[in-house]
MDAnalysis code that builds the backbone (N, CA, C; Angstrom):
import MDAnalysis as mda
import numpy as np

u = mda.Universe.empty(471, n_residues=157, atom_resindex=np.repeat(np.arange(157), 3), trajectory=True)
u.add_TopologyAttr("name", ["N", "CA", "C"] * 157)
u.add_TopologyAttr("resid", np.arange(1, 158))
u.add_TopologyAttr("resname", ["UNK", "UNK", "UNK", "UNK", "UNK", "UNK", "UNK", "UNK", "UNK", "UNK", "UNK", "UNK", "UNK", "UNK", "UNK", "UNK", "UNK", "UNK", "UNK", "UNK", "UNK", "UNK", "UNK", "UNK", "UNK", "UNK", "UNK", "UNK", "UNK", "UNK", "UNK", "UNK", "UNK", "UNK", "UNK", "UNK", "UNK", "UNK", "UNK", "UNK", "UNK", "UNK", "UNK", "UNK", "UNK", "UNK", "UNK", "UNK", "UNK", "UNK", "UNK", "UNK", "UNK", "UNK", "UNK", "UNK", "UNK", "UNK", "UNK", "UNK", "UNK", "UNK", "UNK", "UNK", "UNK", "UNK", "UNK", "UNK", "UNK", "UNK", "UNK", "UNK", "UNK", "UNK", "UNK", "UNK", "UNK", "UNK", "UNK", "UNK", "UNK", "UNK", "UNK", "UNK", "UNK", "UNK", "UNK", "UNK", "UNK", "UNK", "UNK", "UNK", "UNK", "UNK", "UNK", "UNK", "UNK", "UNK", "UNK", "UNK", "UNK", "UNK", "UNK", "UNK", "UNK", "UNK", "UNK", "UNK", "UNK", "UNK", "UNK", "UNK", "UNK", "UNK", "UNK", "UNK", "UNK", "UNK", "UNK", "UNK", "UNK", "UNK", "UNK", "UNK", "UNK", "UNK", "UNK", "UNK", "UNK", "UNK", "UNK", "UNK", "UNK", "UNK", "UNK", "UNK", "UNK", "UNK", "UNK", "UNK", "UNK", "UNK", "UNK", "UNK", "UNK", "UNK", "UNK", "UNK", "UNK", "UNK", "UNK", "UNK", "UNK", "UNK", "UNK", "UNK", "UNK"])
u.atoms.positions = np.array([
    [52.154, 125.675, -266.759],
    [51.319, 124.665, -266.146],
    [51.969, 124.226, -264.839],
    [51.056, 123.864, -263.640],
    [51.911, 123.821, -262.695],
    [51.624, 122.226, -262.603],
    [52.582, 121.347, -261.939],
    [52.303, 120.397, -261.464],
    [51.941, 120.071, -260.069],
    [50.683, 118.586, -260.185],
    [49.856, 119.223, -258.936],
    [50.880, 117.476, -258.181],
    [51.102, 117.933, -256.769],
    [51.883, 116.879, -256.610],
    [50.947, 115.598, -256.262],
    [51.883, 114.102, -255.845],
    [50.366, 113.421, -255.743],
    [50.480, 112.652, -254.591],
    [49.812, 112.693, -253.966],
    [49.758, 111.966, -252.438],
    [50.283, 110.773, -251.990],
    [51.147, 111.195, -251.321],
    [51.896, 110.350, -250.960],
    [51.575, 109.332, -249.999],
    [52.005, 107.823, -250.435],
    [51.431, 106.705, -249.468],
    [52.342, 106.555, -248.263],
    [51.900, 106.603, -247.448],
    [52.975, 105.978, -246.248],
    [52.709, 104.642, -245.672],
    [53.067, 104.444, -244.758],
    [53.232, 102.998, -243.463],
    [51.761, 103.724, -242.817],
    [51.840, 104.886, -242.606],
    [50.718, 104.939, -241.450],
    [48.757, 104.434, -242.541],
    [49.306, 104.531, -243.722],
    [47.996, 104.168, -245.124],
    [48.012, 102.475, -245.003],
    [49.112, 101.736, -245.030],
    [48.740, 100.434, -244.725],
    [48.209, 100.332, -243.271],
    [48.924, 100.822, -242.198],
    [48.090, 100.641, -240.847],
    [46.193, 100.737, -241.035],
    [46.518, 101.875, -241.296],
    [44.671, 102.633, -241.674],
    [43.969, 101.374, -242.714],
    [44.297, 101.135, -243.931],
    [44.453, 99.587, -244.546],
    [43.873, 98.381, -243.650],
    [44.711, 97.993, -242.743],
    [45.083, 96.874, -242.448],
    [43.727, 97.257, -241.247],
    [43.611, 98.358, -240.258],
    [42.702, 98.083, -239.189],
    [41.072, 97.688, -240.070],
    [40.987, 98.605, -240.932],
    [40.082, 98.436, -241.569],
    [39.370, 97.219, -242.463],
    [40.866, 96.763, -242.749],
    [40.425, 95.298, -243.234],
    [40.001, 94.085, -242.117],
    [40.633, 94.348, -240.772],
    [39.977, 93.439, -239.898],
    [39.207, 93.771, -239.611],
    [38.479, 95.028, -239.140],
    [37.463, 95.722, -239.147],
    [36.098, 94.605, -239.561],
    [36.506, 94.452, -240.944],
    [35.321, 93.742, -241.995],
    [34.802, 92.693, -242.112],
    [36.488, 91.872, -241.290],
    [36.358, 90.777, -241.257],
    [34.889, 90.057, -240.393],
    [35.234, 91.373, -239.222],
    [34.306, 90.871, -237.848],
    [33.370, 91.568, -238.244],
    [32.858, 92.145, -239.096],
    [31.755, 92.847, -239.537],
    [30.821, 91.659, -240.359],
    [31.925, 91.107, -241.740],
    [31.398, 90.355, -242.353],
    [30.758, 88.619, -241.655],
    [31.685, 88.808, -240.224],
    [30.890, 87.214, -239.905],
    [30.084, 87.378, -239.598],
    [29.891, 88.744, -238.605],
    [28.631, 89.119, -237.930],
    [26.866, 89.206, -238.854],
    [27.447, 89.742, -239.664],
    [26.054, 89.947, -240.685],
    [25.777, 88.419, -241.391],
    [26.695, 87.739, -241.514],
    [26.563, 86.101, -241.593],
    [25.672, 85.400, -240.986],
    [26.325, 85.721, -239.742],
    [25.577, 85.162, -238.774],
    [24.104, 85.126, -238.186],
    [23.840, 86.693, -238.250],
    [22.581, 87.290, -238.089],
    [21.653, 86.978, -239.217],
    [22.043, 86.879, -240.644],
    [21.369, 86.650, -242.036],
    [20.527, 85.367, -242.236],
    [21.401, 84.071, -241.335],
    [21.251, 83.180, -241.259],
    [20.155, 82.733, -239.872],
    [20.385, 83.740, -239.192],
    [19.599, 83.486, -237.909],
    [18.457, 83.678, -238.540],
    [17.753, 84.841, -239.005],
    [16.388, 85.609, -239.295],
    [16.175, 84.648, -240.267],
    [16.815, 83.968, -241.179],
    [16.749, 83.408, -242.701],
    [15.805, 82.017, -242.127],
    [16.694, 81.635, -241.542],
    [16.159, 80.094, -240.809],
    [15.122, 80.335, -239.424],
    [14.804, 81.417, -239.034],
    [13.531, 81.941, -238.177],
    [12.774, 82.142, -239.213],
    [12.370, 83.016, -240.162],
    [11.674, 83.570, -240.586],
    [10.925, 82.526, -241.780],
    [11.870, 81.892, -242.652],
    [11.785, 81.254, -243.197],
    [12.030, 79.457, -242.818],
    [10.789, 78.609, -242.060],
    [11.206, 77.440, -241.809],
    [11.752, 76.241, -242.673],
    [10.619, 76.547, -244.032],
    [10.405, 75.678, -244.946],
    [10.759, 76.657, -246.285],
    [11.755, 76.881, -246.883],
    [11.534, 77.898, -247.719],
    [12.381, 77.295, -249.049],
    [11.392, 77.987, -249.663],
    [10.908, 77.363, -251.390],
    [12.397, 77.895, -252.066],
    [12.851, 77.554, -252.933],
    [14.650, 77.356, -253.842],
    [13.681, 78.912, -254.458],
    [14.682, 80.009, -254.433],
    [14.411, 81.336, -255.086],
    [13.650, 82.525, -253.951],
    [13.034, 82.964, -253.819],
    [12.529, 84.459, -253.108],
    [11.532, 83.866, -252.200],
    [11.399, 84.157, -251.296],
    [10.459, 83.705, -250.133],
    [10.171, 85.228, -249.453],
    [9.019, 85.387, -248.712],
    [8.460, 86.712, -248.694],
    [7.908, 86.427, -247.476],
    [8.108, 87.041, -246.404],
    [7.370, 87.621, -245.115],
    [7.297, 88.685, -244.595],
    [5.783, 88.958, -244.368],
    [5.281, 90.486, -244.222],
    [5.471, 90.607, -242.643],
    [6.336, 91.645, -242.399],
    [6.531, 92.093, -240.979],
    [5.187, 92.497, -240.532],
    [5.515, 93.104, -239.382],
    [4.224, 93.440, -238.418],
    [3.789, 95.029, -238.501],
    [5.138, 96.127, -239.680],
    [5.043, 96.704, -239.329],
    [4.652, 97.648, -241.123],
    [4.300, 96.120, -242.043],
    [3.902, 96.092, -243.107],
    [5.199, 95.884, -243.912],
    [6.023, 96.199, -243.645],
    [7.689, 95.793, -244.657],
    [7.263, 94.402, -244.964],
    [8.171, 94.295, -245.988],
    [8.047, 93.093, -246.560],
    [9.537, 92.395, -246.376],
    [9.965, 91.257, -245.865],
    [11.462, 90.837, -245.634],
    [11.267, 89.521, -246.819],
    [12.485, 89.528, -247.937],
    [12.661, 88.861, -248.859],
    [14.127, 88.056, -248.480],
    [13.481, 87.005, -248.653],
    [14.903, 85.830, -248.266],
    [15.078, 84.684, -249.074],
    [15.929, 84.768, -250.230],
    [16.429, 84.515, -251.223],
    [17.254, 82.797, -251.000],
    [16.774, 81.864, -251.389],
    [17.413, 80.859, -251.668],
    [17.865, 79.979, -252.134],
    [19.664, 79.865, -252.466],
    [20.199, 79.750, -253.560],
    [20.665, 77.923, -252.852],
    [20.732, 77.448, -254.436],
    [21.239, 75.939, -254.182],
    [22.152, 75.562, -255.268],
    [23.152, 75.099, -255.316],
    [24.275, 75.576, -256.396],
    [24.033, 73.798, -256.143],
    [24.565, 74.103, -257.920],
    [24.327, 72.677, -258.340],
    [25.623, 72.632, -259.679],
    [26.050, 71.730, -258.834],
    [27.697, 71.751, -260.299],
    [27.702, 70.314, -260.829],
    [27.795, 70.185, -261.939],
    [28.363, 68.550, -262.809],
    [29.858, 67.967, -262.267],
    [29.159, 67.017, -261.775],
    [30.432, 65.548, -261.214],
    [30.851, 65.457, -262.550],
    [31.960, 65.854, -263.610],
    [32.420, 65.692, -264.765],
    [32.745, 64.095, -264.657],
    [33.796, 63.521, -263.921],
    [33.566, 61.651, -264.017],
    [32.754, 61.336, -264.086],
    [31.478, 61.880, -263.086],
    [30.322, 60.684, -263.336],
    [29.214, 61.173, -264.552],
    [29.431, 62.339, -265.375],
    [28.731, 62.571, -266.375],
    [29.601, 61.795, -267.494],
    [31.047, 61.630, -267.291],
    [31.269, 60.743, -268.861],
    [30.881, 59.534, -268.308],
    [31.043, 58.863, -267.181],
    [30.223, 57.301, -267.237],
    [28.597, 57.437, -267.434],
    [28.107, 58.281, -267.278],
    [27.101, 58.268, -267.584],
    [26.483, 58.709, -269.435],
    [27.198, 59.539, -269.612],
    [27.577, 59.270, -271.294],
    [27.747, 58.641, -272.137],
    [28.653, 57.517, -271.768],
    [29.578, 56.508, -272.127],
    [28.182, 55.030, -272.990],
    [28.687, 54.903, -273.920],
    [27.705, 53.653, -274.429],
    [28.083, 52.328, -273.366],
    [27.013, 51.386, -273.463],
    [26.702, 50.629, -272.471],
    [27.565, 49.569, -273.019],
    [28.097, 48.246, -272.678],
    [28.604, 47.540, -273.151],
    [28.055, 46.607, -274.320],
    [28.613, 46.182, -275.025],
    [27.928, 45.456, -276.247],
    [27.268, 44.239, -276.013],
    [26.110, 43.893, -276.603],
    [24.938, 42.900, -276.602],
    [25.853, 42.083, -276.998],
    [26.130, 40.736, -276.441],
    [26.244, 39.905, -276.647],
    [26.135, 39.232, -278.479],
    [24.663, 39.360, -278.369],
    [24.331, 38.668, -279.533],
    [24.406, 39.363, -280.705],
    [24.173, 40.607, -280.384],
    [24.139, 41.402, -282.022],
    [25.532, 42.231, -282.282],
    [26.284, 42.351, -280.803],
    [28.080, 43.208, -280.656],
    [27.051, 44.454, -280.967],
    [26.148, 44.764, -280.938],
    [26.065, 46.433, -280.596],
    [26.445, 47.204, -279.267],
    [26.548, 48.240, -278.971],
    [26.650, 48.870, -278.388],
    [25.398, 49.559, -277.930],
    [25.376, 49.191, -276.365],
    [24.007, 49.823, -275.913],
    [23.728, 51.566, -275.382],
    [22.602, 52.323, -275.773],
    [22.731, 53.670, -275.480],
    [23.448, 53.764, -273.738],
    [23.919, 55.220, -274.043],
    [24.496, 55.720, -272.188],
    [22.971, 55.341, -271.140],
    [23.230, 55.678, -270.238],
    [22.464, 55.469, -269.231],
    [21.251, 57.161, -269.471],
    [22.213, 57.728, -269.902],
    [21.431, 59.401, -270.130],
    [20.319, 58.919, -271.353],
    [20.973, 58.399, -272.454],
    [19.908, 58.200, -273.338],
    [19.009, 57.457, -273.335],
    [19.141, 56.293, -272.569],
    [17.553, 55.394, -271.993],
    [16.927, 56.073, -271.671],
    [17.027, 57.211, -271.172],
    [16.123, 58.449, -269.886],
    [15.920, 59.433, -271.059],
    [16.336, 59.127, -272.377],
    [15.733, 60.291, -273.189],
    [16.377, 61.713, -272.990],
    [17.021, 61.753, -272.061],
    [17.952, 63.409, -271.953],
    [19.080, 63.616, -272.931],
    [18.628, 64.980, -272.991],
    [19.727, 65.809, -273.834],
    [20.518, 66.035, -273.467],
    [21.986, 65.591, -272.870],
    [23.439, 66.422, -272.315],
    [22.908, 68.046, -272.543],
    [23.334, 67.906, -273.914],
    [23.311, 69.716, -274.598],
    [22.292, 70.245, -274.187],
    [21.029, 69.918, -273.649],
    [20.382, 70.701, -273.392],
    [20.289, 71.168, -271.734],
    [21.050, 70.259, -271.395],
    [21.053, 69.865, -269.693],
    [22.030, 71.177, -269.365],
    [23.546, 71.056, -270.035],
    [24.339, 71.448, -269.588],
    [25.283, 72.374, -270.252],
    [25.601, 73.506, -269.857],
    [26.775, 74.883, -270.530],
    [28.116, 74.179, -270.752],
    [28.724, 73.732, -272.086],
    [29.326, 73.668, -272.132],
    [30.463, 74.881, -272.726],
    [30.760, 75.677, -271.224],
    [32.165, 76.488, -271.102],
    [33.179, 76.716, -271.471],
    [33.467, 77.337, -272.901],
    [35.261, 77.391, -273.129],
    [35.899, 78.329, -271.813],
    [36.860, 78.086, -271.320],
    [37.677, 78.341, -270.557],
    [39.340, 78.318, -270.880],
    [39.816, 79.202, -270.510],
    [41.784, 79.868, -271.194],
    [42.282, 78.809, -269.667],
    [43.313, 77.866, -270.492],
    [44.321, 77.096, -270.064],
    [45.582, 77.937, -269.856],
    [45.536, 78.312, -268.730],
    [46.476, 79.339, -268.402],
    [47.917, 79.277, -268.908],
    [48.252, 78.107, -268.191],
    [49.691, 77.785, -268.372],
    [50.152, 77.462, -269.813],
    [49.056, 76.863, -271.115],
    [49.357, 76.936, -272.075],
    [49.620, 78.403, -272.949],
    [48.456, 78.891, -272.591],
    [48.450, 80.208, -273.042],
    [49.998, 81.001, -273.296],
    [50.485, 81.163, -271.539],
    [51.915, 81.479, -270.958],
    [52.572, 80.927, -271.883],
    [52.787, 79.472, -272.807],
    [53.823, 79.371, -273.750],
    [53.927, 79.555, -274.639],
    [52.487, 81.091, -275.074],
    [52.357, 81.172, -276.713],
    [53.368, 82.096, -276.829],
    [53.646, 82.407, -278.433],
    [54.972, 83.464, -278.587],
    [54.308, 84.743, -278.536],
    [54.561, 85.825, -278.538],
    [54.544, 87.004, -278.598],
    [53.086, 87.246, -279.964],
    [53.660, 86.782, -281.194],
    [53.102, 86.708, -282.227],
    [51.568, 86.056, -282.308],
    [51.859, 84.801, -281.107],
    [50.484, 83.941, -281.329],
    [49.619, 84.932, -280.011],
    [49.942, 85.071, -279.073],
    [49.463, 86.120, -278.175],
    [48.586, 86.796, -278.680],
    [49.168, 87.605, -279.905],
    [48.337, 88.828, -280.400],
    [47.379, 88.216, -281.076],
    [47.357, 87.086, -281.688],
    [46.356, 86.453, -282.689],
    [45.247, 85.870, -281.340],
    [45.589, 85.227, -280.554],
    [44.699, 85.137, -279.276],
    [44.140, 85.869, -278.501],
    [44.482, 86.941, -278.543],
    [44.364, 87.845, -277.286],
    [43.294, 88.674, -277.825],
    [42.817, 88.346, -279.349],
    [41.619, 89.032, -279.919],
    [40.349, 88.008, -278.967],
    [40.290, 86.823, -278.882],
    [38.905, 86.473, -278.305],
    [39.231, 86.723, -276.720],
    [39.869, 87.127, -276.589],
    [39.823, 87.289, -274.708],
    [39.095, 88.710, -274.500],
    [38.816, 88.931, -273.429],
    [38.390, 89.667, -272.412],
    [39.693, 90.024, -271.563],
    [40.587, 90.931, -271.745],
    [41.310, 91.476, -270.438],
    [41.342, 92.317, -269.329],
    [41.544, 92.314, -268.086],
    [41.168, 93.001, -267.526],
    [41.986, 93.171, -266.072],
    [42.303, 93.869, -265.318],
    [42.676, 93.618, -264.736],
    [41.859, 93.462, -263.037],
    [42.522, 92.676, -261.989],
    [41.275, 92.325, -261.252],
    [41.810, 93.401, -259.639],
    [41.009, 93.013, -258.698],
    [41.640, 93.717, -257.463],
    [42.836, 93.482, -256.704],
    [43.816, 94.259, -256.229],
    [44.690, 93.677, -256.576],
    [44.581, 93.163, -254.754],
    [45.597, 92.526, -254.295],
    [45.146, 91.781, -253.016],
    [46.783, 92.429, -251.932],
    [46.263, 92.645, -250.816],
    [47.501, 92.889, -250.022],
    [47.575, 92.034, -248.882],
    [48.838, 91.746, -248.038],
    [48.680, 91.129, -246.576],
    [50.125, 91.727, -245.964],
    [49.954, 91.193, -244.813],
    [50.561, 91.746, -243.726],
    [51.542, 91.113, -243.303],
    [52.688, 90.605, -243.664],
    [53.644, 89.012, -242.936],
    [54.181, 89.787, -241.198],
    [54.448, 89.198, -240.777],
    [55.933, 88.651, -239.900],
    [56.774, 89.314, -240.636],
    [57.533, 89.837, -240.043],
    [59.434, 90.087, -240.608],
    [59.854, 88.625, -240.517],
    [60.524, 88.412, -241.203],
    [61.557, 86.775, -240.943],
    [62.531, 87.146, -239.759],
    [63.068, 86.596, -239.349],
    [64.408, 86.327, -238.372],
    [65.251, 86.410, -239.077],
    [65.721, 86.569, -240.464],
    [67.116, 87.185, -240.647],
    [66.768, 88.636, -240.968],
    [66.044, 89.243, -240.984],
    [66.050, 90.558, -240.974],
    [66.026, 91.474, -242.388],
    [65.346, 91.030, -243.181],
    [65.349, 91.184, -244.623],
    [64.652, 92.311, -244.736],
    [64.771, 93.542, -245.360],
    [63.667, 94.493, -245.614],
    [63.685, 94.662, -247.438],
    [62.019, 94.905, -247.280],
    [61.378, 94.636, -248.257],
    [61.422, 95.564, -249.377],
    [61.299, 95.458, -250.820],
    [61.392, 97.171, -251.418],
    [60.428, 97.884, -251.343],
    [60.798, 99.322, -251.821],
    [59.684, 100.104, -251.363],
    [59.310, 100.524, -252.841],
])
C-alpha cells in the first residue's frame, strides 16, 4: 500500500486565507448595503414576513421582514410577581399578566440551556452521565492575524 502524502499548509495558505477573508468583508458590507437600499425603495410600507414586487420584467422580488422580539427577563418577573396584599382581606393580588388573562406558558419558550462553567466542574464520571442529553459538536473553528509583539516572540508551528 502506498502512502499518499498530504498537503502541506504553508504561510503563503494563510496569506491566500487572510486576502480572502478581507475580500468578504468588503463584499459582505456591500451587499448590506445594496439589500437595504432596494429593501427600503421597493418596499415603503412593508408588512412583518414576505412582501412581493413584480418587476417590469415579470420577476417577482421577495423582501422578507424580520422583527426580533426577545423577553426583558426583569421586567417579565415584575410582571409575574403577585400584586401586593389587600389591605383588608392580606390576600395577595394576581400579577399584572393575570388581570390581562395571559398565559406566560403559552406566551413564552421556556429554554433549558448548559451552564458552561458548571458543567467544566463535573468529574469525569458525572460528564459521562451528562453528556448523554447534550448535542456535541464541534463548531468553525476561527483564525486572525496579530502584530508580532516587540519582544520578538515566535509562535508554534
Amino acid at each position: 500500500m502506498v502512502d499518499i502524502p498530504e498537503n502541506e499548509v504553508t504561510e503563503k495558505d494563510v496569506a491566500a486565507w487572510y486576502s480572502v477573508a478581507e475580500q468578504l468583508k468588503k463584499v459582505k458590507a456591500s451587499e448590506i448595503l445594496l439589500r437595504l437600499r432596494v429593501f427600503n425603495g421597493f418596499f415603503k410600507t412593508p408588512d412583518e414576513g414576505v412582501n412581493n414586487h413584480t418587476m417590469s420584467d415579470g420577476f417577482i422580488l421577495g423582501g422578507s421582514r424580520k422583527i426580533s422580539r426577545e423577553v426583558d427577563e426583569p421586567v417579565l418577573r415584575l410582571m409575574m410577581a403577585p400584586k401586593a396584599a389587600d389591605p383588608t382581606t392580606g390576600l395577595m393580588g394576581p400579577s399584572e399578566l393575570e388581570e390581562h388573562q395571559m398565559d406566560v406558558n403559552k406566551l413564552i419558550v421556556w429554554k433549558p440551556e448548559l451552564k458552561l462553567s458548571e458543567y467544566r466542574k463535573l468529574t469525569d464520571a458525572q460528564r459521562l452521565v451528562f453528556d448523554k442529553l447534550l448535542t456535541i459538536k464541534d463548531g468553525t473553528p476561527a483564525l486572525e492575524v496579530k502584530k508580532p509583539s516587540s519582544r520578538g516572540k515566535k509562535s508554534e508551528s
